[in-house]
mmCIF file as gemmi writes it, N, C-alpha and C atoms, coordinates in Angstrom:
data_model
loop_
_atom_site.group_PDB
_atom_site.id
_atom_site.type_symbol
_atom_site.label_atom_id
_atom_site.label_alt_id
_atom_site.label_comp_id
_atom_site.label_asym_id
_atom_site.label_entity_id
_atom_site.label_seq_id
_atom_site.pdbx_PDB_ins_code
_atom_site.Cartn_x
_atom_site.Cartn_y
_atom_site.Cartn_z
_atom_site.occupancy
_atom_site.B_iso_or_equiv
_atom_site.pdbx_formal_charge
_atom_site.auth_seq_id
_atom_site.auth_asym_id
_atom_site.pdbx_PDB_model_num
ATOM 1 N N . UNK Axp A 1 ? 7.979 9.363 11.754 1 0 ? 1 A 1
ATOM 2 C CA . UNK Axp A 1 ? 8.933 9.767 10.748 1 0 ? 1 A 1
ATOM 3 C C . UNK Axp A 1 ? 9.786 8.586 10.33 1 0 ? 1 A 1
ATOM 4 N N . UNK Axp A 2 ? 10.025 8.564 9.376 1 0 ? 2 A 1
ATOM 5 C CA . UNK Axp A 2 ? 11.123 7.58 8.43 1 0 ? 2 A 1
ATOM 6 C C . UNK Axp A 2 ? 12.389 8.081 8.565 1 0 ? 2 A 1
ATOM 7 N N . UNK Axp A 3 ? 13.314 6.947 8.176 1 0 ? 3 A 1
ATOM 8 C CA . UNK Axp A 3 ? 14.919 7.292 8.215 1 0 ? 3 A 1
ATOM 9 C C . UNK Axp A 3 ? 15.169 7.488 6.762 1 0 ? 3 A 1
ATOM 10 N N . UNK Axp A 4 ? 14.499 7.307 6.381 1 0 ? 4 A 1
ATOM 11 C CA . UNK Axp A 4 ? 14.871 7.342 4.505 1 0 ? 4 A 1
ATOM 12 C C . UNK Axp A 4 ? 14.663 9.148 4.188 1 0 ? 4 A 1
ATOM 13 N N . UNK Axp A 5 ? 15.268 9.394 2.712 1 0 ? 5 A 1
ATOM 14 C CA . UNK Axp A 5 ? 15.31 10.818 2.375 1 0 ? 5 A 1
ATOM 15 C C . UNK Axp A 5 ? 15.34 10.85 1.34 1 0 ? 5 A 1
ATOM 16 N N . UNK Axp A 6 ? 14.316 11.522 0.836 1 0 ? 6 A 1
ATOM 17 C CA . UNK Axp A 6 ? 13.859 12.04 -0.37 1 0 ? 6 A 1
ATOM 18 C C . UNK Axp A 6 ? 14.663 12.321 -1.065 1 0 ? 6 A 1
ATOM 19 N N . UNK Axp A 7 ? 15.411 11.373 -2.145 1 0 ? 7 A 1
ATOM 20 C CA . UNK Axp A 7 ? 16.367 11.865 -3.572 1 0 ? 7 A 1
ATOM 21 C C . UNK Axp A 7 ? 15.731 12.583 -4.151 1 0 ? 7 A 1
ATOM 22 N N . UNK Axp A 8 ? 14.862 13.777 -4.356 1 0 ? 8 A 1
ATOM 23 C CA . UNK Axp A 8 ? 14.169 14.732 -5.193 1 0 ? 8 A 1
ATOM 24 C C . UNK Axp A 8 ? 14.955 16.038 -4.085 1 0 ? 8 A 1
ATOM 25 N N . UNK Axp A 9 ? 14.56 16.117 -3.35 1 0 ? 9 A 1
ATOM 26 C CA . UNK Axp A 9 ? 14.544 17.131 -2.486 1 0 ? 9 A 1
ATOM 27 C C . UNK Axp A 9 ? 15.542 17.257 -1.236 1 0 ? 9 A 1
ATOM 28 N N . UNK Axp A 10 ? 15.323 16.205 -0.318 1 0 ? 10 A 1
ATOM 29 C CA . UNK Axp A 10 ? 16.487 16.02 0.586 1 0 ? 10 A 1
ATOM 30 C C . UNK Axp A 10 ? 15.65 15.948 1.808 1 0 ? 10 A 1
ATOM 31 N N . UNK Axp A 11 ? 14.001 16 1.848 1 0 ? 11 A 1
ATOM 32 C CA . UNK Axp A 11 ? 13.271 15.871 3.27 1 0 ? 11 A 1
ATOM 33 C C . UNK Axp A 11 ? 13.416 14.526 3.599 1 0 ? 11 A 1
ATOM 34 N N . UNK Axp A 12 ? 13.111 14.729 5.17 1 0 ? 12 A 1
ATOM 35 C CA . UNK Axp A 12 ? 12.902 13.345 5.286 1 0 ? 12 A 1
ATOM 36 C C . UNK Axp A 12 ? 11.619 13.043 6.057 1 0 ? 12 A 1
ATOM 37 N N . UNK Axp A 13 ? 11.14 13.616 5.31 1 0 ? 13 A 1
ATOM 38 C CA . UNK Axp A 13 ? 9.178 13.832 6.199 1 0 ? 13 A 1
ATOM 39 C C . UNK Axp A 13 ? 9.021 12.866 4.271 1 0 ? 13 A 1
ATOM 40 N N . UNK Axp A 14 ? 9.098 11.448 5.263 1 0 ? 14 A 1
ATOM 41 C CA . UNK Axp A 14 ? 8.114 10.213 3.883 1 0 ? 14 A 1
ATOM 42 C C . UNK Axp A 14 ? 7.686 9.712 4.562 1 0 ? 14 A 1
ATOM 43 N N . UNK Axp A 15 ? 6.462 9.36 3.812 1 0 ? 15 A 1
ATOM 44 C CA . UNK Axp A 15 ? 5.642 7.845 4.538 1 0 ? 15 A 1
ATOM 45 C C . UNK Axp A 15 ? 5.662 6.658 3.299 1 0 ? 15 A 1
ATOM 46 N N . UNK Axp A 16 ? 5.112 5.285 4.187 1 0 ? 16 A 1
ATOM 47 C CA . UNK Axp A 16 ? 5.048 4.487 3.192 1 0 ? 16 A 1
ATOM 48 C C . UNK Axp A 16 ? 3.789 4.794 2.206 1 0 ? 16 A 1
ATOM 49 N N . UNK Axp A 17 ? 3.944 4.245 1.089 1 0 ? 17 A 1
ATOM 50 C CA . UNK Axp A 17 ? 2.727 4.647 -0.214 1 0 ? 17 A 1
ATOM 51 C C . UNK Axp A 17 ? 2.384 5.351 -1.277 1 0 ? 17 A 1
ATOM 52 N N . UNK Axp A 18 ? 1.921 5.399 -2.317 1 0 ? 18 A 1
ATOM 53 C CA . UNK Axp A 18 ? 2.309 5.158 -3.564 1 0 ? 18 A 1
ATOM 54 C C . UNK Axp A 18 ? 1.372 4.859 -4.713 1 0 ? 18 A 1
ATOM 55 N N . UNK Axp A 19 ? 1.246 5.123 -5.674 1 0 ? 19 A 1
ATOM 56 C CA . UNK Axp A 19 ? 0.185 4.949 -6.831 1 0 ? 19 A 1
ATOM 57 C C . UNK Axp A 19 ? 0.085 3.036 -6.874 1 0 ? 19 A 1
ATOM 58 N N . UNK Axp A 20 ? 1.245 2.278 -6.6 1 0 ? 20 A 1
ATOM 59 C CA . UNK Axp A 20 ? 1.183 1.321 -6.398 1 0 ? 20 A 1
ATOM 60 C C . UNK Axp A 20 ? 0.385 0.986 -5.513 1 0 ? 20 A 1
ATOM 61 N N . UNK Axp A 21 ? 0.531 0.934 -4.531 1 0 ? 21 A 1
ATOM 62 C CA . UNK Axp A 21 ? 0.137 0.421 -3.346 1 0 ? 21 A 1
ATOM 63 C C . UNK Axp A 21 ? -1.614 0.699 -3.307 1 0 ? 21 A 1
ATOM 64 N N . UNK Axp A 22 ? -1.558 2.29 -3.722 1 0 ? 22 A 1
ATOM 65 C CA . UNK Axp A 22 ? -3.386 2.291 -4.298 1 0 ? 22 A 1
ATOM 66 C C . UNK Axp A 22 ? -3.921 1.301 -4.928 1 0 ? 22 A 1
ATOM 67 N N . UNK Axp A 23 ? -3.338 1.169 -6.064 1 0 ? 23 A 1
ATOM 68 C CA . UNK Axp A 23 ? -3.551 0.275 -7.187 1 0 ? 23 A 1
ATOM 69 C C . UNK Axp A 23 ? -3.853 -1.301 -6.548 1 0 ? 23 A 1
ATOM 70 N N . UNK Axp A 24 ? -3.044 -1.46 -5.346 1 0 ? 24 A 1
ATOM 71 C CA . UNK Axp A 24 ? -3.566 -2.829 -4.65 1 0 ? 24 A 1
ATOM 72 C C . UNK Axp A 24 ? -4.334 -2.801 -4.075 1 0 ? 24 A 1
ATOM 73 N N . UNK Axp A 25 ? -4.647 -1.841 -3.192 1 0 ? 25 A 1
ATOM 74 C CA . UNK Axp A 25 ? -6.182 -1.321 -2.421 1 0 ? 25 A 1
ATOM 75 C C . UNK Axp A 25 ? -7.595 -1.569 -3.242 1 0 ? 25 A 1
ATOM 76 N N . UNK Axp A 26 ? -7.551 -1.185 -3.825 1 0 ? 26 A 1
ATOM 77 C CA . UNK Axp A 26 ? -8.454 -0.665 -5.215 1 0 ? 26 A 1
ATOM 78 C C . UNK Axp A 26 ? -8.109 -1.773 -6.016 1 0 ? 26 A 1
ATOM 79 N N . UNK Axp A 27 ? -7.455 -2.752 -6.508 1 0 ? 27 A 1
ATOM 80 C CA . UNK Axp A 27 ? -7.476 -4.396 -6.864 1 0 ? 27 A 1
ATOM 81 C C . UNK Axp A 27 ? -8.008 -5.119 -5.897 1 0 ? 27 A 1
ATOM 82 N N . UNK Axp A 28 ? -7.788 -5.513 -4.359 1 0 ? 28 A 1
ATOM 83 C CA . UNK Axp A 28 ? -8.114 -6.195 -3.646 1 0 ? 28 A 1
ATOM 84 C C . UNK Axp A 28 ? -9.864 -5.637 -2.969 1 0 ? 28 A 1
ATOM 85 N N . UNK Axp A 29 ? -10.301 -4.498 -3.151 1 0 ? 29 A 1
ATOM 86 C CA . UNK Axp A 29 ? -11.381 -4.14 -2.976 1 0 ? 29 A 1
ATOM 87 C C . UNK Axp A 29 ? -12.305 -4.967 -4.191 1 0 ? 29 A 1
ATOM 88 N N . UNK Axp A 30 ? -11.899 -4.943 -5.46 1 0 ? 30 A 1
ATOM 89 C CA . UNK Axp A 30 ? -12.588 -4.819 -6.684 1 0 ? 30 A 1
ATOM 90 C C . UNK Axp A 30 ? -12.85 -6.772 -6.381 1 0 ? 30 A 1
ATOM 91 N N . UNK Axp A 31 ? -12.174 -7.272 -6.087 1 0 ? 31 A 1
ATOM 92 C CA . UNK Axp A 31 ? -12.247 -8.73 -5.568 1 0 ? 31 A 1
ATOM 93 C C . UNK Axp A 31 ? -13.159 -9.561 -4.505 1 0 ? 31 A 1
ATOM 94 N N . UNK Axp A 32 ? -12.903 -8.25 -3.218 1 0 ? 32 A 1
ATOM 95 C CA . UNK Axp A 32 ? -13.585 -8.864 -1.98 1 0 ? 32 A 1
ATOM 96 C C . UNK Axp A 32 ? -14.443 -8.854 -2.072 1 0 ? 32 A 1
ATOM 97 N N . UNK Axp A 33 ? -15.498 -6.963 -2.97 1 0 ? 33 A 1
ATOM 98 C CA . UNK Axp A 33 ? -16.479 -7.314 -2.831 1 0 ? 33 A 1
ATOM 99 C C . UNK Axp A 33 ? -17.377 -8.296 -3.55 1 0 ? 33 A 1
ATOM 100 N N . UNK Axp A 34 ? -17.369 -8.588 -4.973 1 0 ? 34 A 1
ATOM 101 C CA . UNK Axp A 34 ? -18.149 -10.017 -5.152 1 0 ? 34 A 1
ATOM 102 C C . UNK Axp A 34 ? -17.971 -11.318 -4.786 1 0 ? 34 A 1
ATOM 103 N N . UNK Axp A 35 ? -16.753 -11.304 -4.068 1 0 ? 35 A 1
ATOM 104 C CA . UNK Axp A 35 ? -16.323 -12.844 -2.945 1 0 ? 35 A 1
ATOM 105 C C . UNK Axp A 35 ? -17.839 -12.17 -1.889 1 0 ? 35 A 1
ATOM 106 N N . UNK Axp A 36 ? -18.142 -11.795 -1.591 1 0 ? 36 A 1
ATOM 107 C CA . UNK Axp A 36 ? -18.783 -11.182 -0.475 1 0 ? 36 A 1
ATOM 108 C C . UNK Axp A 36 ? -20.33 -11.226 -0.674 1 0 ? 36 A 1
ATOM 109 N N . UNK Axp A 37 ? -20.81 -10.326 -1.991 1 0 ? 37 A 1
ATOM 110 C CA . UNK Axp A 37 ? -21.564 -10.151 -2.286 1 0 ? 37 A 1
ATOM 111 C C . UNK Axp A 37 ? -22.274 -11.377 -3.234 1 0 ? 37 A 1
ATOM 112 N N . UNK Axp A 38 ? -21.518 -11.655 -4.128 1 0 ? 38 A 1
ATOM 113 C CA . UNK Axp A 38 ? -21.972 -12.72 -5.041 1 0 ? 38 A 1
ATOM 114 C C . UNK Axp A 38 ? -22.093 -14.039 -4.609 1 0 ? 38 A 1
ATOM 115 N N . UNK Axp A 39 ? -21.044 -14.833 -3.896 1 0 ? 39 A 1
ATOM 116 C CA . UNK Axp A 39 ? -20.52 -15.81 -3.914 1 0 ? 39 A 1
ATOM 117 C C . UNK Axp A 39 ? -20.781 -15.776 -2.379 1 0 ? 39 A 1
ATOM 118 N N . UNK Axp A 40 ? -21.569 -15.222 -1.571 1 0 ? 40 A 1
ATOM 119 C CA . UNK Axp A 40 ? -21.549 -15.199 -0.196 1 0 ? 40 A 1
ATOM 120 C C . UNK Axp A 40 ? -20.579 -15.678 0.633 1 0 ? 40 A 1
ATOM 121 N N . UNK Axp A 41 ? -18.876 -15.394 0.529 1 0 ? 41 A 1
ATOM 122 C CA . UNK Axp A 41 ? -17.985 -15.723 1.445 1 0 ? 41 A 1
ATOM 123 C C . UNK Axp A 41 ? -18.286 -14.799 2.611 1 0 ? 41 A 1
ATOM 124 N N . UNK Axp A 42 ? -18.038 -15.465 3.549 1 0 ? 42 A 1
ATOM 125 C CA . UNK Axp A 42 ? -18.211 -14.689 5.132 1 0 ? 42 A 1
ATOM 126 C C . UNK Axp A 42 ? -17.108 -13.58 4.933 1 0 ? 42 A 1
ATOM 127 N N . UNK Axp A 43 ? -17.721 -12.122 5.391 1 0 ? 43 A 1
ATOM 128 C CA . UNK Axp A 43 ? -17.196 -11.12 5.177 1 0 ? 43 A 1
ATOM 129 C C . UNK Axp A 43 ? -16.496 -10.666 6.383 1 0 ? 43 A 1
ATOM 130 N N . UNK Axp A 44 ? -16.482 -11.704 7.294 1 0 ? 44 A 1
ATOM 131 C CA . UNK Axp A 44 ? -15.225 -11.382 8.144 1 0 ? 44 A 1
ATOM 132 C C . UNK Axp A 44 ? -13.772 -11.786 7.764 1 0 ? 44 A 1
ATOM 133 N N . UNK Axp A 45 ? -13.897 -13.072 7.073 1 0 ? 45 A 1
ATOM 134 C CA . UNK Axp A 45 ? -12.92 -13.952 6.597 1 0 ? 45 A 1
ATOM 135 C C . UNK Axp A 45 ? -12.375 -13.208 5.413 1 0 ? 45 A 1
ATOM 136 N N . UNK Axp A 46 ? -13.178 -12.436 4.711 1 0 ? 46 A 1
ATOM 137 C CA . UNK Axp A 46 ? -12.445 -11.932 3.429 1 0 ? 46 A 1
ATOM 138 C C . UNK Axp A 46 ? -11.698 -10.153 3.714 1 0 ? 46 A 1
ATOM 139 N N . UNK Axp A 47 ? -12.452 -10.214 5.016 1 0 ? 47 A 1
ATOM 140 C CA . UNK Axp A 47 ? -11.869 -8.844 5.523 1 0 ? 47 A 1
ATOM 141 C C . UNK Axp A 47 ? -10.671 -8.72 5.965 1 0 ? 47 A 1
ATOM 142 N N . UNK Axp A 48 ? -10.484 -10.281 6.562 1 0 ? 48 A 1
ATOM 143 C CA . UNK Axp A 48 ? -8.792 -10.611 7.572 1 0 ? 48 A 1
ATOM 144 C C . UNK Axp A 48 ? -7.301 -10.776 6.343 1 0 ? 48 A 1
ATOM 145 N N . UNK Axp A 49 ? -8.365 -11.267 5.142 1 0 ? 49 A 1
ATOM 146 C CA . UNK Axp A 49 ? -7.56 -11.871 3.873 1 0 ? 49 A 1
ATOM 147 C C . UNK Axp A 49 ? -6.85 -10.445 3.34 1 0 ? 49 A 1
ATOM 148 N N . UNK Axp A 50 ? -7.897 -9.401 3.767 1 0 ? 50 A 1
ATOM 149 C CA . UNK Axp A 50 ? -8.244 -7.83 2.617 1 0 ? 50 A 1
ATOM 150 C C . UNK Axp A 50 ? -6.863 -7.022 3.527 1 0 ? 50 A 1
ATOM 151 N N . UNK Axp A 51 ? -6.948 -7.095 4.629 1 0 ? 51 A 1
ATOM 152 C CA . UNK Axp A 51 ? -5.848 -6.835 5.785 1 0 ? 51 A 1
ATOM 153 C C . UNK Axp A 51 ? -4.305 -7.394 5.301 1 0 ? 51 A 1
ATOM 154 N N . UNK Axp A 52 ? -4.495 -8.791 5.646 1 0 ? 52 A 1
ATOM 155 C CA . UNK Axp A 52 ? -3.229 -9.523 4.837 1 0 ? 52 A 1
ATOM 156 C C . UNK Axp A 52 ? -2.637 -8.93 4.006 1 0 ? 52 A 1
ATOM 157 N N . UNK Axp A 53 ? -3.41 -8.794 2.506 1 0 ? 53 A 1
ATOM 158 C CA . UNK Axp A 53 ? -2.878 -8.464 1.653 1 0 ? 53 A 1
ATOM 159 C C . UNK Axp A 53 ? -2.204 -6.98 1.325 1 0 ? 53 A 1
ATOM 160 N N . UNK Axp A 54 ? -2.892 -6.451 2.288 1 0 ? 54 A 1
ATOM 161 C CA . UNK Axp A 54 ? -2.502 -4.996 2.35 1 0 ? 54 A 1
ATOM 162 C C . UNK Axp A 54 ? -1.202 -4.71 3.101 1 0 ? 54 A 1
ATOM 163 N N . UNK Axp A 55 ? -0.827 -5.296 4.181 1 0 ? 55 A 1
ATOM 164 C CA . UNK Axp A 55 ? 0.435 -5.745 4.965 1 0 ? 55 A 1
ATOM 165 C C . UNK Axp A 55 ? 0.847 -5.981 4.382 1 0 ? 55 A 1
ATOM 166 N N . UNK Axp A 56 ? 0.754 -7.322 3.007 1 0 ? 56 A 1
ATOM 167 C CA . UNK Axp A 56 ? 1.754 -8.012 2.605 1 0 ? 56 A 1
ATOM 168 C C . UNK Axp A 56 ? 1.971 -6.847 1.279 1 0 ? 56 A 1
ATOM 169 N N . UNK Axp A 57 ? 1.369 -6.38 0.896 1 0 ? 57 A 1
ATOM 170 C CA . UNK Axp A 57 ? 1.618 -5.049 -0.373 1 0 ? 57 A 1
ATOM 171 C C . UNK Axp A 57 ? 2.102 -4.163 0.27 1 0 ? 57 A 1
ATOM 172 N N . UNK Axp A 58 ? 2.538 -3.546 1.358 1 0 ? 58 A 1
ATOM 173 C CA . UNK Axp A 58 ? 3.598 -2.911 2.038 1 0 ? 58 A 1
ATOM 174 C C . UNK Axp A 58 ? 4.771 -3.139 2.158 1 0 ? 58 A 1
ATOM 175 N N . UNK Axp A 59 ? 4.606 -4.686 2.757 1 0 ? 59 A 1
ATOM 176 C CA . UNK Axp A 59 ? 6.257 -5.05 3.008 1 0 ? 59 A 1
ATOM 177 C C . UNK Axp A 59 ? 7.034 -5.523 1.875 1 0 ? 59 A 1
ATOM 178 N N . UNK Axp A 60 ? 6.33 -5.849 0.283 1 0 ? 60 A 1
ATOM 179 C CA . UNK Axp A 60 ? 6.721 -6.362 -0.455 1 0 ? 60 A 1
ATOM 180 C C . UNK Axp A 60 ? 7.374 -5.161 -1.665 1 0 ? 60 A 1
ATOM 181 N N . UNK Axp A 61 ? 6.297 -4.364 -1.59 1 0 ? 61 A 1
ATOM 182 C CA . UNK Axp A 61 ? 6.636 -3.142 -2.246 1 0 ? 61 A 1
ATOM 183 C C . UNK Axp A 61 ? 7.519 -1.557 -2.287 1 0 ? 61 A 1
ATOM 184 N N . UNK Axp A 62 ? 7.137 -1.868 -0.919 1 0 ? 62 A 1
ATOM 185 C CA . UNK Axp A 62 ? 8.119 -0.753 -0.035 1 0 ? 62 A 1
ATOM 186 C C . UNK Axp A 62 ? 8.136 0.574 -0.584 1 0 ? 62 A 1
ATOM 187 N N . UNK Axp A 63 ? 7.522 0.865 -0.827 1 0 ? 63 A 1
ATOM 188 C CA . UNK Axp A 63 ? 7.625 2.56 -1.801 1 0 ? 63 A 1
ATOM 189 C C . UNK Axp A 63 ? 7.416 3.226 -0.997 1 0 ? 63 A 1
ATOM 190 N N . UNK Axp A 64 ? 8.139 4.646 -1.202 1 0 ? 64 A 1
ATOM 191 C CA . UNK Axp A 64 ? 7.607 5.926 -0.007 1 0 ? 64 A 1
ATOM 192 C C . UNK Axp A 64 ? 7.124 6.808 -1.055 1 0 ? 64 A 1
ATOM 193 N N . UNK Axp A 65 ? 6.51 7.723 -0.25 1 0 ? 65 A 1
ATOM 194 C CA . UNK Axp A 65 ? 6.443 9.328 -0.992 1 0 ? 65 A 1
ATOM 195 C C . UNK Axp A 65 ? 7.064 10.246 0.133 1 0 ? 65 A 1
ATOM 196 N N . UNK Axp A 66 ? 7.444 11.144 -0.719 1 0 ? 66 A 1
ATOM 197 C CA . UNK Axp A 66 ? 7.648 12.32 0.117 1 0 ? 66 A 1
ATOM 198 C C . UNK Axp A 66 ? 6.432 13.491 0.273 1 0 ? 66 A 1
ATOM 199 N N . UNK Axp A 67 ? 6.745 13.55 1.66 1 0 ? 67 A 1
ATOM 200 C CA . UNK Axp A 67 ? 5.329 14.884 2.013 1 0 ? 67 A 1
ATOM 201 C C . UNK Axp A 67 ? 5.817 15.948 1.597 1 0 ? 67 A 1
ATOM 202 N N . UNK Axp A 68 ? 6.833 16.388 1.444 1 0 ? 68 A 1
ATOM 203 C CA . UNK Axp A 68 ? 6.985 17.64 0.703 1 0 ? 68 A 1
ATOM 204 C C . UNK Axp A 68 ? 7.341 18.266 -0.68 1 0 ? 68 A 1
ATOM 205 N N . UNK Axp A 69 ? 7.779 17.408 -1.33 1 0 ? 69 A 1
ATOM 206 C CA . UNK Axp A 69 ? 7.482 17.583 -2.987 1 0 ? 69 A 1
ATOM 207 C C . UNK Axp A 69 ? 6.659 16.23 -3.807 1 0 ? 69 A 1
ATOM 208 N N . UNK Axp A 70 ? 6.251 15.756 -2.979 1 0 ? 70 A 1
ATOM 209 C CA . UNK Axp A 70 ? 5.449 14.474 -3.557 1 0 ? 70 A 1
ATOM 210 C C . UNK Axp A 70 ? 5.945 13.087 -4.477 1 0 ? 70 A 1
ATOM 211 N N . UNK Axp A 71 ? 7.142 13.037 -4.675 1 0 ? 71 A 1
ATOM 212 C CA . UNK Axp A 71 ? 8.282 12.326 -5.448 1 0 ? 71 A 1
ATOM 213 C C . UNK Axp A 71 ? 7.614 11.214 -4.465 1 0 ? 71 A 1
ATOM 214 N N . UNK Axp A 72 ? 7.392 9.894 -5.775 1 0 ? 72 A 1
ATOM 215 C CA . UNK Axp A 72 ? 7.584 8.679 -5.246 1 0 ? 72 A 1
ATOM 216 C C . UNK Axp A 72 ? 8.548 7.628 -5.605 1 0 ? 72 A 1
ATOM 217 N N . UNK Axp A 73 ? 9.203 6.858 -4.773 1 0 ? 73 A 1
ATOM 218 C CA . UNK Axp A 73 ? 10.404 6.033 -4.916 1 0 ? 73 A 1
ATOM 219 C C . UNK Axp A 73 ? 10.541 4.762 -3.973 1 0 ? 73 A 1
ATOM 220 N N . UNK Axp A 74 ? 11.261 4.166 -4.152 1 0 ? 74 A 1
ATOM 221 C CA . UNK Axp A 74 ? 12.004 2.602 -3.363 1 0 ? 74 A 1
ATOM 222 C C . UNK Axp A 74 ? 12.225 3.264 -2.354 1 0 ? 74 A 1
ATOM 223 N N . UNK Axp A 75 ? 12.356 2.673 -1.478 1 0 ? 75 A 1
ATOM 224 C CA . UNK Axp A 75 ? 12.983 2.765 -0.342 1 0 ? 75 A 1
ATOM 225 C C . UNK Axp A 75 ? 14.749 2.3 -0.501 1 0 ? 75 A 1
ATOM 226 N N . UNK Axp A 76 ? 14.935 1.582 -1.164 1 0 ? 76 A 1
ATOM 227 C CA . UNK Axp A 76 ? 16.204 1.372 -1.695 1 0 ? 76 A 1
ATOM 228 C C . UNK Axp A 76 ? 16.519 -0.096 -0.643 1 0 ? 76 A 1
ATOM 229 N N . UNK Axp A 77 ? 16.031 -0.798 -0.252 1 0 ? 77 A 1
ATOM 230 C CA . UNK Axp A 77 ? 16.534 -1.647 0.727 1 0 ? 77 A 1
ATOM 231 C C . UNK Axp A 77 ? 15.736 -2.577 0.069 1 0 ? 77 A 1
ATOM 232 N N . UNK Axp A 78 ? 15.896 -3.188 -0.937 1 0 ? 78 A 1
ATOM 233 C CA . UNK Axp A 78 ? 15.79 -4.099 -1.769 1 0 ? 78 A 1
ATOM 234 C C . UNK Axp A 78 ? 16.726 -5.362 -1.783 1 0 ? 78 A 1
């Protein structure tokens, strides 16, 4: 559970994630695989990179949703 609370509603059942944060999943996928496939980069190395970036699109972005009315927002600690 999170300490943060849903300005829609008032729960505090959020996790981190977000149409954003998809949107980087699904960018950094659309990348690795022809680093991988095309260009034969070792697909361990682009897997550790694929990790990285996903950490680093968490901590940079910080968005929650709420599990119970689905409202997505900042975390506000910007």
């Amino acid at each position: 559970m999170s300490d943060d609370v849903c300005p829609a509603c008032g729960s505090s059942r959020t996790r981190r994630g977000g149409t954003r944060i998809w949107g980087v999943y699904v960018l950094a996928l659309m990348i690795a695989l022809p680093a991988v496939l095309l260009f034969h980069l070792h697909a361990g190395i682009v897997a550790g990179v694929l990790l990285a970036v996903i950490v680093a699109s968490h901590l940079i972005l910080d968005t929650r949703v709420c599990l119970y009315c689905g409202q997505q927002y900042g975390s506000g600690r910007r």
